[in-house]
C-alpha positions in Angstrom: 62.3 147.4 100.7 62.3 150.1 103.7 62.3 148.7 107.1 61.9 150.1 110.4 63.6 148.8 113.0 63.2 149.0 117.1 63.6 147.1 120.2 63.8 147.4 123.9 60.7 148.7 124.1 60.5 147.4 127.9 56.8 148.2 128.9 55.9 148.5 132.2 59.0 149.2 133.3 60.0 151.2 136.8 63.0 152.9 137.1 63.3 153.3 140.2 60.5 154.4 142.1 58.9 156.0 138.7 56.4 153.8 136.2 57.7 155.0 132.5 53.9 154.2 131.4 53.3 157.8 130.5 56.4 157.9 128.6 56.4 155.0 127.2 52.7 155.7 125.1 54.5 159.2 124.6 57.5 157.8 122.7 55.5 155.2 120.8 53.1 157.7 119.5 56.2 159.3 118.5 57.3 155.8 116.1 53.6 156.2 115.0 53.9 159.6 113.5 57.4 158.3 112.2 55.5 155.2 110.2 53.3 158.2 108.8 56.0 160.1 107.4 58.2 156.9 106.1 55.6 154.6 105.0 57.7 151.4 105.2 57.1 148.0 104.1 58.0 146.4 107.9 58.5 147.4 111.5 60.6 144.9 113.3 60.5 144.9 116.8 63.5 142.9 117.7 62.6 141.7 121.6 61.9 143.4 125.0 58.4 144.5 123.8 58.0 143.8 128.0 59.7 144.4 131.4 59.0 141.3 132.8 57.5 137.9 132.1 54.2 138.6 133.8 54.1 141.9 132.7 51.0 145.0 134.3 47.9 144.8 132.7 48.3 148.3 131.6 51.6 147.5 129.5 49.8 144.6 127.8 46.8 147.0 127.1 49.6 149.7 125.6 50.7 147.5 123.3 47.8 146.5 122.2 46.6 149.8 121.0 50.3 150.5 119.3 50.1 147.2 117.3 46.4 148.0 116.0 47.4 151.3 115.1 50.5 150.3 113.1 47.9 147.2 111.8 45.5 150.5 110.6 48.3 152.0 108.2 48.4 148.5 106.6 52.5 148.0 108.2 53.2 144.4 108.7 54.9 144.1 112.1 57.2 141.2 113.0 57.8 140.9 116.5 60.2 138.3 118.7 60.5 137.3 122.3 63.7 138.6 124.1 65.2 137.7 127.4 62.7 139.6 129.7 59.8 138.4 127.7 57.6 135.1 128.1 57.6 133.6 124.6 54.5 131.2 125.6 52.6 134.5 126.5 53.4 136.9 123.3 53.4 134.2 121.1 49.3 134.0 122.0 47.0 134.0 119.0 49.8 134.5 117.0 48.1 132.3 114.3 45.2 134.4 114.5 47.5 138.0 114.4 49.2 136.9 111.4 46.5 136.9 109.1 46.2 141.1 110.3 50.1 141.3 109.5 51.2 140.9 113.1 53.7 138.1 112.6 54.9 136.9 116.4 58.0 134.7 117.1 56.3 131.0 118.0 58.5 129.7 121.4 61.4 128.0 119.7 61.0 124.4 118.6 64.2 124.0 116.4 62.3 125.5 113.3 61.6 129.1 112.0 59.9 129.3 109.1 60.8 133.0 106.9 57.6 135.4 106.2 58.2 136.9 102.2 57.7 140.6 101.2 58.1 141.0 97.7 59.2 144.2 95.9 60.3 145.1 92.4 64.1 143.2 93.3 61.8 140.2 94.3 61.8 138.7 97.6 63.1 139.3 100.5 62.7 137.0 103.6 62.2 137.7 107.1 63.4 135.5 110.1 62.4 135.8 113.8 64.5 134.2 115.7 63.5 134.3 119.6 66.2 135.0 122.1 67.8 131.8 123.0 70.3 129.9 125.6 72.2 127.0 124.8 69.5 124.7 126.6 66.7 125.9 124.4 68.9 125.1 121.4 70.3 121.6 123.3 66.8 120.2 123.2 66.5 119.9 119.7 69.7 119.1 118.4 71.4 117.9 121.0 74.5 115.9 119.2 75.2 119.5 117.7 77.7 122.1 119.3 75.4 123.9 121.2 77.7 124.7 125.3 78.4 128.2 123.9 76.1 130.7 123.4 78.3 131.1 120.1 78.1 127.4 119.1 73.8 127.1 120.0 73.3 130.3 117.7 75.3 128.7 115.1 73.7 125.5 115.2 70.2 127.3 115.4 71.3 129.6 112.1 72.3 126.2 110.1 68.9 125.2 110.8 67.5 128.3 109.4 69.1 127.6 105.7 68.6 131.2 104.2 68.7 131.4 100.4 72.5 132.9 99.9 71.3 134.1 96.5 68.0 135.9 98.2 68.1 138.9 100.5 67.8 137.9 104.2 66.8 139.3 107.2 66.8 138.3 110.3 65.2 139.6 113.8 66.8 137.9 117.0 67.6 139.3 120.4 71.2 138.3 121.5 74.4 140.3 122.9 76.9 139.5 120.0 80.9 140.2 120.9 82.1 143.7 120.7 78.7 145.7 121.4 78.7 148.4 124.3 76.7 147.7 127.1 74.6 150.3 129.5 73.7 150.3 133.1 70.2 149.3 132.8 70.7 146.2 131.0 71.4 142.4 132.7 74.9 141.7 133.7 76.3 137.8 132.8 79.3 136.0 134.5 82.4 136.2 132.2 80.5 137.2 129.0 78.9 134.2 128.8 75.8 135.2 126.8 78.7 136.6 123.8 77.9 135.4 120.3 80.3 136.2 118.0 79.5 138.3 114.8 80.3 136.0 111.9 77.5 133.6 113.0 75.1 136.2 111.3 76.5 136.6 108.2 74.6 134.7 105.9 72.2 137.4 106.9 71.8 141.1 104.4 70.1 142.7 108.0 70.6 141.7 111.4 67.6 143.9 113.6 69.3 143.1 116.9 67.4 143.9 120.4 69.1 143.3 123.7 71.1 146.4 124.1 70.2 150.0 124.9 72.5 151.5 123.1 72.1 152.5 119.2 75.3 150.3 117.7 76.4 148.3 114.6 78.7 145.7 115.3 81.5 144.1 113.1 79.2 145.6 110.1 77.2 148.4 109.5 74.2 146.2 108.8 75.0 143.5 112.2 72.4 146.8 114.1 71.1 147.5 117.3 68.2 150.3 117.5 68.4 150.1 120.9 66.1 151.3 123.0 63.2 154.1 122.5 63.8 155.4 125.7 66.8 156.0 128.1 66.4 153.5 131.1 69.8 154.5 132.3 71.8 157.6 133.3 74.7 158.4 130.4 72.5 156.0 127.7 72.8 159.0 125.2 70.3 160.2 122.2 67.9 157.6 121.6 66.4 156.7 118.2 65.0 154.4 115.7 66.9 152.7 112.5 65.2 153.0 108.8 67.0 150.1 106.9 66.3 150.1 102.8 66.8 147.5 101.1 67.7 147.5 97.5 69.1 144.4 95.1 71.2 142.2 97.0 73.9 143.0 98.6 72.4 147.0 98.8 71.9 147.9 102.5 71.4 152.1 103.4 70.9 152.7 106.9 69.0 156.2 108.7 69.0 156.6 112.3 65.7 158.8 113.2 66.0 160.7 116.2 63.3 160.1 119.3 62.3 163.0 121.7 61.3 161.7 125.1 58.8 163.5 127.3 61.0 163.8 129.9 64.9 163.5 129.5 67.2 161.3 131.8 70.3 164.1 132.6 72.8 164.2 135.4 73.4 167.2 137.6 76.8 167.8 139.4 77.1 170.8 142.3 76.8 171.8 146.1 73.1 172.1 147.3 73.9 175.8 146.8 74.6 175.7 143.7 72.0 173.2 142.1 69.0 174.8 144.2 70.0 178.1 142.6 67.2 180.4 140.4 69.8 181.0 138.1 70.7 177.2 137.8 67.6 175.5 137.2 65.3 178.3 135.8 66.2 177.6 131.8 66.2 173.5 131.9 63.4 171.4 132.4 62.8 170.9 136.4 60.6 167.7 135.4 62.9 165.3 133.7 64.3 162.4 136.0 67.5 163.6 137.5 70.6 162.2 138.6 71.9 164.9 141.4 75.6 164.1 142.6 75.7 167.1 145.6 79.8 167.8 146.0 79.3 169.1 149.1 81.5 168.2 151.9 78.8 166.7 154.4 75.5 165.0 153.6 72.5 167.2 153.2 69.9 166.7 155.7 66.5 165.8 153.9 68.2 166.1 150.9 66.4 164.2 148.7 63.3 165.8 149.9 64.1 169.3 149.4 65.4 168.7 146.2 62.1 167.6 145.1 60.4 170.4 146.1 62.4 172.1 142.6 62.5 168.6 140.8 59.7 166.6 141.6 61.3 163.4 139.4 64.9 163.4 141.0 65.6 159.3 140.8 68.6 159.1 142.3 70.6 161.7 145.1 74.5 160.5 145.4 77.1 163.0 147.4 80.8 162.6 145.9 83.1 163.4 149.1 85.4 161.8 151.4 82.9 159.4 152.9 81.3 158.1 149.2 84.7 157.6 147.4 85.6 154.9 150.0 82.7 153.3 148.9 83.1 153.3 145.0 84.7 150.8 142.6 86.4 153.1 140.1 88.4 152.5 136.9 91.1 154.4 134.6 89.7 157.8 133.6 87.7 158.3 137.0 84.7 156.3 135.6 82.0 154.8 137.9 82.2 150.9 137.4 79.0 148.6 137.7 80.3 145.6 139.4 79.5 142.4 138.0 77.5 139.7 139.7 80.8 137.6 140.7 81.9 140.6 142.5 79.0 141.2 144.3 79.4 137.6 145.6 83.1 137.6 146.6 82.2 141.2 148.5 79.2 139.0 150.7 81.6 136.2 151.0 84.7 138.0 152.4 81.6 139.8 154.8 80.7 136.6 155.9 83.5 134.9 156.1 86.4 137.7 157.2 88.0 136.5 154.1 88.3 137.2 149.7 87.9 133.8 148.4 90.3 131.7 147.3 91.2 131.5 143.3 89.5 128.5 143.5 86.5 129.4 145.1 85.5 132.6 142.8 86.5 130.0 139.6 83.7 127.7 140.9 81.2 130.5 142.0 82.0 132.1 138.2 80.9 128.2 136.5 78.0 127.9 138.9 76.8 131.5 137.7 76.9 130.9 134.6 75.4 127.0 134.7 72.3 128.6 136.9 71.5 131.7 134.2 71.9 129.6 131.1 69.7 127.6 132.3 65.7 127.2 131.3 64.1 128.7 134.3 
């Protein structure tokens, strides 16, 4: 049984001030030649498919021209909600899309029943498991563990009985202990949205969305695809997983690399020195840039003039005296995104002409993490 696996598709998506429309229909055409050449039994999408809850008209209209051309090469899809999704709006006609092999994750109601494929080792059954808080978990089993992230999966997975004698997979959309996070992805208070590996192993394949990263975790076969496309400076080589399936307890893994139409790279020099013939002439002036200018002062119009040699610079930053006073940096001289609890005690001590207390930042930390576990 030959899978292919993706997530984190994220359309309609802006970085910055760029739509990544165009290069989003690029790179999916891309996973549409690859279903030509590997002919699998599945694609899972494993959450993400958009930005936002209400997403463009014009993503909604791209993915419904990349699900009927994988429903044309007779490829079952099964496809879950994740956290930047609405589950009532992609679980629409879901009844109707099943019976053209487009199987959608229903919003969670305590139950997930398995779609079968069969090959010549018999079946093997697939369950989509929507992303899920704690709450969404509470409300049907609600004299069960379910205040951690760890303990609502759990009791979520119990519920989901899989055959220990059959081969199981299952598609969810969670951040499980251990992965490696990337700059474009949602930040959480204290890693409260951690679940921790061993809740999946009654599980042959775990097709994991949430991160951007290509990972395993704990096992080779607990996998993140990540995403198709870089949404973040220093996300690395993007690509999509092939997992075969043979008798149980028989799990190969492929990663197959993506080309984007345009590449996310970071540039480092003086205005000089980046602006140079000789320095831009063999690389590709219309990827989306990162410039960091090392020159002493800021560049006046800088951004501007830069654009005039790469038209999709996204982000101008200077590193000299005046910037490093500014940066929060950690052992090895490494950038640090500061979390949302440091944000707040930065506004507070603004506000107030004092840090908070030990106390404070513990109550702000619960608060946090109360207000984004809940159901919005």
């Amino acid at each position: 049984m030959k899978l292919l696996h993706l997530s984190d598709l994220h359309l309609g998506k802006r970085v910055g001030a760029f739509s990544m429309l165009e290069d989003q229909a690029y790179i999916l055409d891309q996973i549409l030649a690859i279903l030509d050449r590997e002919a699998p039994d599945g694609l899972l999408v494993a959450g993400d498919v958009y930005d936002k809850s209400v997403p463009p008209a014009e993503a909604v209209a791209l993915l419904d021209r990349f699900l009927a051309q994988v429903v044309r090469r007779g490829v079952p899809v099964f496809l879950i909600s994740g956290n930047h999704d609405s589950p009532e709006r992609l679980a629409f006609a879901a009844g109707l899309l099943a019976g053209n092999g487009v199987y959608l994750s229903p919003v969670y109601d305590g139950t997930v029943a398995p779609v079968t494929l069969t090959d010549r080792y018999g079946p093997v059954h697939i369950y989509l498991l929507p992303f899920l808080k704690p709450a969404h978990v509470r409300r049907f089993f609600p004299d069960e563990p379910t205040e951690t992230f760890t303990q609502a999966l759990a009791t979520a997975v119990a519920h989901l009985a899989p055959d220990p004698a059959a081969r199981n997979v299952l598609v969810t959309h969670q951040f499980v202990t251990g992965a490696v996070r990337s700059d474009s992805e949602e930040i959480t208070v204290g890693g409260a949205d951690n679940v921790d590996a061993s809740v999946f192993d009654g599980f042959d394949y775990v097709a994991l969305g949430h991160l951007h990263r290509p990972q395993s975790v704990g096992r080779e076969t607990l996998r993140y695809s990540g995403s198709p496309l870089a949404y973040a400076f220093g996300e690395g080589e993007k690509s999509v997983t092939v997992a075969e399936l043979g008798e149980k307890g028989q799990v190969s893994l492929r990663a197959i690399p993506l080309v984007p139409l345009r590449a996310m790279r970071e540039i480092r020099g003086t205005y000089l020195e980046v602006t140079a013939r000789s320095f831009y002439q063999d690389t590709n002036t219309r990827d989306y840039l990162h410039i960091t200018l090392t020159d002493p002062e800021d560049v006046p119009d800088g951004a501007a003039r830069l654009r005039v040699i790469y038209p999709n610079l996204m982000r101008l930053d200077y590193d000299n005296a005046r910037t490093r006073r500014d940066q929060v940096i950690e052992e090895g001289g490494q950038i640090r995104q500061r979390s949302p609890l440091e944000l707040f005690g930065e506004l507070y001590e603004k506000q107030n002409n004092r840090p908070m207390s030990p106390e404070q930042a513990e109550l702000a930390a619960r608060l946090m993490g109360q207000i984004w576990e809940e159901d919005l």
